[in-house]
C-alpha positions in Angstrom: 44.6 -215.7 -23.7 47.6 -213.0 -24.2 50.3 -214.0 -26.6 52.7 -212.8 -23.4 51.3 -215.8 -21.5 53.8 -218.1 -20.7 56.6 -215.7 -22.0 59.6 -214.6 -20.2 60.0 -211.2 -19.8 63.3 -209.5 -18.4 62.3 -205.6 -17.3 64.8 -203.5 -16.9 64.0 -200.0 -15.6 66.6 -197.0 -15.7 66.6 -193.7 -13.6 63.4 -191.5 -14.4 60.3 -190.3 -13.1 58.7 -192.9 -15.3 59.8 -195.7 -13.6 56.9 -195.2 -11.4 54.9 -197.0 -14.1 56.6 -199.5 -14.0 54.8 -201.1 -10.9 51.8 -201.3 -13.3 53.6 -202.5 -16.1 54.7 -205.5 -13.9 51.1 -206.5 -12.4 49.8 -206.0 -16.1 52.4 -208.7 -17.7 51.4 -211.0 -14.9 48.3 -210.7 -15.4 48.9 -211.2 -19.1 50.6 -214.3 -17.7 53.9 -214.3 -18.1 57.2 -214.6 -16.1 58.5 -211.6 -14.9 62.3 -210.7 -14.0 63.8 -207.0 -12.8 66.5 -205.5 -13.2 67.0 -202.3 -11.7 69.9 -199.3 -12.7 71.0 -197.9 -8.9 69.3 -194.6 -10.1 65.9 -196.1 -10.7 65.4 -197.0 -6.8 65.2 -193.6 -5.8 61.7 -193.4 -8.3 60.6 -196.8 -7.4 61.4 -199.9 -4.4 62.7 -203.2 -5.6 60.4 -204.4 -2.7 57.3 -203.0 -4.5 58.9 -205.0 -7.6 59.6 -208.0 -6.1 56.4 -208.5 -4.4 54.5 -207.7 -7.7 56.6 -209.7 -10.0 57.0 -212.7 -7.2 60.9 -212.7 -8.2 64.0 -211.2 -6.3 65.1 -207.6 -8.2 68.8 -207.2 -8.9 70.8 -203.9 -9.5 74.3 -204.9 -9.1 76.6 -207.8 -9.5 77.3 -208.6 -6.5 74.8 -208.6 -3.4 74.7 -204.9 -1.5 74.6 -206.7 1.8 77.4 -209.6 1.4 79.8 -208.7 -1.2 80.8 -212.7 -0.9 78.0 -213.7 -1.9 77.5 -215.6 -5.9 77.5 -212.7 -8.5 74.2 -212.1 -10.4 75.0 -213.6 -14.0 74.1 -211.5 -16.6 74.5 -214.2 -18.7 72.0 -216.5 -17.7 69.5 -213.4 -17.3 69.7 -212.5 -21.1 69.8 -216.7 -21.9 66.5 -216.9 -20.1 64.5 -214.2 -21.3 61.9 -214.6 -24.2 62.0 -210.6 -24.5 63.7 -207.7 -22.7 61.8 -204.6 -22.1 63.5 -201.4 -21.1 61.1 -198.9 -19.9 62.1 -196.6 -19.2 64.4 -196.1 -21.4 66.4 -193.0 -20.4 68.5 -191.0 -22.8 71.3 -191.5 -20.4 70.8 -195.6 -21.1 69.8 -195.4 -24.3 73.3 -193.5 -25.2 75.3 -197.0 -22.9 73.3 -199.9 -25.1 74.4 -197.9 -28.3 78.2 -197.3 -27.5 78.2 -200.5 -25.2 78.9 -198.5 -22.1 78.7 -201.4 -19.5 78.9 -200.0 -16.3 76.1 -201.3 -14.8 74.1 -205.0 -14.4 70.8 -203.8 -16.8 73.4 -202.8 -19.7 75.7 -205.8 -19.2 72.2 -208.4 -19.5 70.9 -206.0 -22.6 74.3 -206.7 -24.1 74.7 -210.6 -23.3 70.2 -211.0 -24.6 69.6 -213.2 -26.9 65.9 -212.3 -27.5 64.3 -209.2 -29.1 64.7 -206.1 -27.0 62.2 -203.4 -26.9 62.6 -200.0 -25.4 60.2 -197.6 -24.3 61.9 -194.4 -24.0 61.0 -191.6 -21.2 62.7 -188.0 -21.1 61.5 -184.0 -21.7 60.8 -183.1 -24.9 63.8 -181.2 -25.7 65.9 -184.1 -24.8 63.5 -186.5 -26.9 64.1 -184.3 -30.0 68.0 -183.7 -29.6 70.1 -185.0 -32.6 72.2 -186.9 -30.1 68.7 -189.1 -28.9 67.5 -189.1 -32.2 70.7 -191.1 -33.0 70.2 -193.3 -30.3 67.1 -193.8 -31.7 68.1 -194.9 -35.3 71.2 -197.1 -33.9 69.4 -199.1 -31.7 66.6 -199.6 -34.2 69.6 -200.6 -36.7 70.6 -203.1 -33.9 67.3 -205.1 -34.3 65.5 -203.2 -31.4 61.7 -202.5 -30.9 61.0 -199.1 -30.3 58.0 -198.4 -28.2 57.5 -194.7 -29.2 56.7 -192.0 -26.7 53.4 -190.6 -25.7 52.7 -186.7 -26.0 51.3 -185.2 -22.7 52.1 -183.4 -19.8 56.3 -184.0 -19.1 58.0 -183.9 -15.4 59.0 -180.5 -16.4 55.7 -178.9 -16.2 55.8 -178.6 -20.4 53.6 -180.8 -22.5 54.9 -182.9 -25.6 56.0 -185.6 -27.1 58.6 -187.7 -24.3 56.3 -189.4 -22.2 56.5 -193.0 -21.8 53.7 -195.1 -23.3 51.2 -196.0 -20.4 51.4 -199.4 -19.4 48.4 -200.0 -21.1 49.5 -199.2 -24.2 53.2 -201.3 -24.0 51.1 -204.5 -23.0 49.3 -204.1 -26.0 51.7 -203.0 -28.3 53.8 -205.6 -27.6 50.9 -208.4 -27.5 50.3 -206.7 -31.5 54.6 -206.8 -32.6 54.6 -210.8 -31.3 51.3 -211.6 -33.1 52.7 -209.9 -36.6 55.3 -212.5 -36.3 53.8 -215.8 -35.2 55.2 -218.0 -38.0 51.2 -218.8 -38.3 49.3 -215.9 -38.1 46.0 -216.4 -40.4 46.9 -220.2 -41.2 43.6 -222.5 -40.1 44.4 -225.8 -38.6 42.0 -228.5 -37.8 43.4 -231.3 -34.4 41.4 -234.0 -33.6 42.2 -235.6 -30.1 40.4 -238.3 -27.7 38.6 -241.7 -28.0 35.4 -241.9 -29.7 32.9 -243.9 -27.3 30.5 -246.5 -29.3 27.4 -247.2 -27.6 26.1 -250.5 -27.3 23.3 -249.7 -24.9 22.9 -246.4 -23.1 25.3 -246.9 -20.3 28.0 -249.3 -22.1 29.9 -247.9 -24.9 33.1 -249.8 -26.7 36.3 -247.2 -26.5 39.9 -247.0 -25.8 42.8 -245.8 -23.4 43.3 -242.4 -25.3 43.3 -239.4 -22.9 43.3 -236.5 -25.8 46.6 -235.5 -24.4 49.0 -234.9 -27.4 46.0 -233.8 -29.5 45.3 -231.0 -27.1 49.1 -230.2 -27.2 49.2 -229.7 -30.9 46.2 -227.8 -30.3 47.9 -225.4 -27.8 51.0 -225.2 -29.7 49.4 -224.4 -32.9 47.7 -221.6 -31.5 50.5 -220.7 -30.0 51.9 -219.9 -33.2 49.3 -217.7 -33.8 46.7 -220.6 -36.1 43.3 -220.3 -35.7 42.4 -223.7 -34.4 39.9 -225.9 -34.4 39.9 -228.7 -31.9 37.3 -231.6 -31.9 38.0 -233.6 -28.7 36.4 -236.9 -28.0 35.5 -237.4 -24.1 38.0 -236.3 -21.9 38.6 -234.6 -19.1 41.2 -232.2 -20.5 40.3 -228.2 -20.7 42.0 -226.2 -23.1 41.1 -221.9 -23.0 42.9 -219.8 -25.8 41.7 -217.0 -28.0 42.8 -218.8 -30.8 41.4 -222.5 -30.6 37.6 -223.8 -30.8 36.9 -227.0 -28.9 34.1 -229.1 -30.6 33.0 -231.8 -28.3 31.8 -235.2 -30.0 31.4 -238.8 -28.8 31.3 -241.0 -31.4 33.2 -241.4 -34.7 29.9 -240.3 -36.4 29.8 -237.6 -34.8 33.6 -236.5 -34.9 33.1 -237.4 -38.7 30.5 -235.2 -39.4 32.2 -232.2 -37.9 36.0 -232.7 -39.3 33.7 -232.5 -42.8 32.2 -229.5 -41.4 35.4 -227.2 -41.3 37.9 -229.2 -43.2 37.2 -227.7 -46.7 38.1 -223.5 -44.8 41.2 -225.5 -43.3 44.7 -224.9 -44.5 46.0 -228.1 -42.5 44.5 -231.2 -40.7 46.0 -233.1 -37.8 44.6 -236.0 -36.9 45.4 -237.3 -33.7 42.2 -238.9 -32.3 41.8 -242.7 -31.8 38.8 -242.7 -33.3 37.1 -246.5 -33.1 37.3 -248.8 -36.3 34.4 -250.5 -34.8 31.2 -249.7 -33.6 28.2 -251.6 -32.9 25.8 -252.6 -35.5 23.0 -252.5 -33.2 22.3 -249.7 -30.8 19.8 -251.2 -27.6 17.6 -249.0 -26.5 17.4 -249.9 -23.1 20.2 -251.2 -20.9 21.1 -254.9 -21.6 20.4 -257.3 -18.7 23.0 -259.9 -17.1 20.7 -263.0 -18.2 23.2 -265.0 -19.5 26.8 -266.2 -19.4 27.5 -265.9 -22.6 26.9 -262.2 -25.1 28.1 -261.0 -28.5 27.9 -258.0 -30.5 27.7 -257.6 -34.2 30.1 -255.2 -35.1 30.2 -252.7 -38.2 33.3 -250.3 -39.4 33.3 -246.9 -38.9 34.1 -244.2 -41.5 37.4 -243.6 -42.0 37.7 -240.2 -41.3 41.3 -239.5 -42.2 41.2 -241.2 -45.4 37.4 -239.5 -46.5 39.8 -236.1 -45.6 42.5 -237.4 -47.8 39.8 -238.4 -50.9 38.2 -234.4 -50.8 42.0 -232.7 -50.3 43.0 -230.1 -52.5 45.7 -227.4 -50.5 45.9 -228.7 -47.3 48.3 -230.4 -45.3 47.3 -233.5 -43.9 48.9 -235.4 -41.2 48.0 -238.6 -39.8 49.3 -240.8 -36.4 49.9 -244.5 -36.9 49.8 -246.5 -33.6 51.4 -249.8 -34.2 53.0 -253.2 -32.6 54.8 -255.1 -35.4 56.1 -253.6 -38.4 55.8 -250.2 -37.8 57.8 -248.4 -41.0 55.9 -250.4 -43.5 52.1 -250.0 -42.0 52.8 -246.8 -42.0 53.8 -246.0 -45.6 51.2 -248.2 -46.7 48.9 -245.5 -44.9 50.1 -242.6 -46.6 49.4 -244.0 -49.8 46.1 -245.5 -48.7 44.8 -242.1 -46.8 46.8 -239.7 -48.9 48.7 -238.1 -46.3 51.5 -235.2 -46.4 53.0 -236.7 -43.2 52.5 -239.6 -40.7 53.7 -239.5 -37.2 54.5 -243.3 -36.0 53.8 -244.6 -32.6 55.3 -248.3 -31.6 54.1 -249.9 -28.5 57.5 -251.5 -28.2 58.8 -248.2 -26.8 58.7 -247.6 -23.5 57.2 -244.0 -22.7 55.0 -244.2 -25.6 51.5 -244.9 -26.4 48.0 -244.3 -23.9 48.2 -242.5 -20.9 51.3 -241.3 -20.5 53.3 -238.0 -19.8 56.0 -238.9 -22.7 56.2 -240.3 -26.5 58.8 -241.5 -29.5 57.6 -241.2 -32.4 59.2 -240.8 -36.0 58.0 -238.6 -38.8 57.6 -240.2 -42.0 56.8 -237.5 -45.2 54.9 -238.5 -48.2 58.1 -239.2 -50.2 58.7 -242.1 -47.4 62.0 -239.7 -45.4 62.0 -241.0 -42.1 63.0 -239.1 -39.2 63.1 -240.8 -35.7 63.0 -238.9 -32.7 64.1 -239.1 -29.4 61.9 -239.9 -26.2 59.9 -236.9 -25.3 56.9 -234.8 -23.3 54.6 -235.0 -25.5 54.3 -231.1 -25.2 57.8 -230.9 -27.0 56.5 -233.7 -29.5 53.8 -231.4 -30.5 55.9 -228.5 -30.9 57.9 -231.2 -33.1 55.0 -231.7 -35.0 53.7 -227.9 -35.9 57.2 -227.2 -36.4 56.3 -229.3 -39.8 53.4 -227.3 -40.0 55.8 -224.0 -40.3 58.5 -225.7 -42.2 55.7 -226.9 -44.8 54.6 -223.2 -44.8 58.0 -221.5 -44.7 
């Protein structure tokens, strides 16, 4: 999965023959899977439609403040476009535009939203090669890169002026990918490997029944995602769900019991530079596996039942450098169970769950917990998804790391 997937991106395209490209350039960050939002200068629509735009990027393309066909109309904010976006691109980038975003010459919606963005801006530049060497776009060059701007430097080949050399805006292609390679350089965890554990474990007591719990994987698989997000190589071993989880980054090991899931975490932990685990893994199994399915004979049954391995606390025995964290579920003194389980497990962090909060716990979209560090800080946290609780808990990870 591309790094751009899920990513904002605000396009704006300026008047030149380049901004044909740019109908590419929008199908390939699509594809690439993110969100995709034009804004045209007036010049560029003689080069290229805003209906070709709009229909590729599935979003309206603006131009000017206020609509061309009902001048009452609301204005286009160019505040809320640079607010939104995750990244600006600006390609092409024209001399004639790159000289307005250096000297702040706002006389148009694509320079007054590059001027109100709040995220990086890249610019791929597009212009004959006489033009692309002059002092004055040379300058250009260095001020915006002084501003914090990407450049996306210019292709040599054959120019709109029937002369070949160095002006031509990078191909498509080549922007995707040079801009997937500038956000992975800067993923606060790029090279850091983190091992999630998620799920139930299922304990068989014959080969249908099985002893488990209500866990749906959910927030493990979160962490997962937003780990890898980060740019972590992860390692996910999932009791049974039904949850999917495709990135480039994260390896999903499938295990039903808490044998198995033992005997993997053991596997990878020692190449791991951190350790969340977020499985309910049974305490319990049974001490006596049937080998044929039990009949209904009579009214009355019981099962011997034997401890698991304490995977979390085996992890915390063998740990040298990494950072381990560890989930506490609990009804009735939640703070003190907890500390007692750092010490005991010899954890790095603990992320408390009580029952007694509504929106937490088994099978739900939201959770509360509160992060409680080896030195016994706590830190409560409000009711959340638990897709912003796991960005909560790998930002930890990068604040351990920073």
């Amino acid at each position: 999965m591309s790094v751009l997937s899920g990513k904002k991106v605000l396009l704006g395209i300026s008047g030149g023959i380049a901004a044909y490209k740019t109908a590419t350039l929008v199908r390939l960050l699509i594809k690439a899977g993110a969100q995709v939002q034009v804004i045209m200068t007036p010049a560029s629509k003689d080069f290229v439609t805003p209906l070709t735009l709009s229909t590729l990027s599935k979003n309206p393309v603006y131009s000017t403040f206020l609509s061309e066909e009902n001048e009452n109309e609301q204005w286009n904010n160019h505040v809320e476009f640079g607010l939104w976006a995750d990244l600006m691109l600006i390609a092409p980038a024209t001399a004639n535009t790159l000289s307005k975003m250096v000297n702040g010459n706002c006389d148009n919606l694509l320079i007054a939203t590059y001027l109100s963005a709040k995220c990086p801006v890249y610019f791929a530049p597009a212009m004959d090669l006489d033009m692309y060497k002059h002092s004055s776009t040379v300058a250009s060059f260095n001020a915006l890169r002084d501003f914090g701007n990407i450049i996306i430097p210019a292709e040599t080949g054959e120019l709109a002026s029937g002369l070949s050399g160095e002006g031509r805006m990078a191909e498509p292609e080549n922007i995707i990918a040079f801009l997937e390679k500038d956000i992975e350089s800067k993923l606060p965890l790029k090279g850091k490997k983190i091992l999630v554990t998620a799920g139930p474990t299922y304990e068989a007591i014959d080969p249908v029944r099985f002893i488990g719990n209500h866990s749906t994987g959910k927030m493990g698989y979160d962490i997962a995602k937003a780990a890898a997000d980060l740019g972590a190589e992860v390692i996910l071993v999932s009791g049974p769900t039904h949850l999917q989880l495709k990135h480039s980054l994260v390896t999903v090991e499938r295990v039903t019991s808490a044998e198995e899931m033992y005997k993997v975490c053991h596997q990878y932990f020692k190449d791991m530079d951190v350790m969340v685990a977020a499985a309910a893994v049974a305490d319990y199994r049974p001490k006596n596996v049937a080998a044929q399915k039990i009949k209904k004979n009579d009214t009355a049954f019981s099962i011997e039942l034997e401890k698991t391995k304490d995977i979390l606390a085996s992890l915390g025995e063998i740990k040298k450098q990494q950072f381990l964290i560890g989930f506490a579920l609990e009804t009735e003194n939640e703070i003190e169970h907890a500390k007692q389980k750092i010490q005991k497990k010899n954890l790095d962090l603990i992320v408390l769950n009580s029952l007694n909060d509504q929106g937490a716990g088994f099978g739900k979209p939201t959770n509360k917990v509160t992060f409680i560090d080896k030195n016994f800080s706590i830190e409560p946290m409000d009711l959340k998804s638990k897709e912003d609780v796991a960005k909560d808990i790998v930002n930890k990870i990068t604040e351990h790391y920073a």
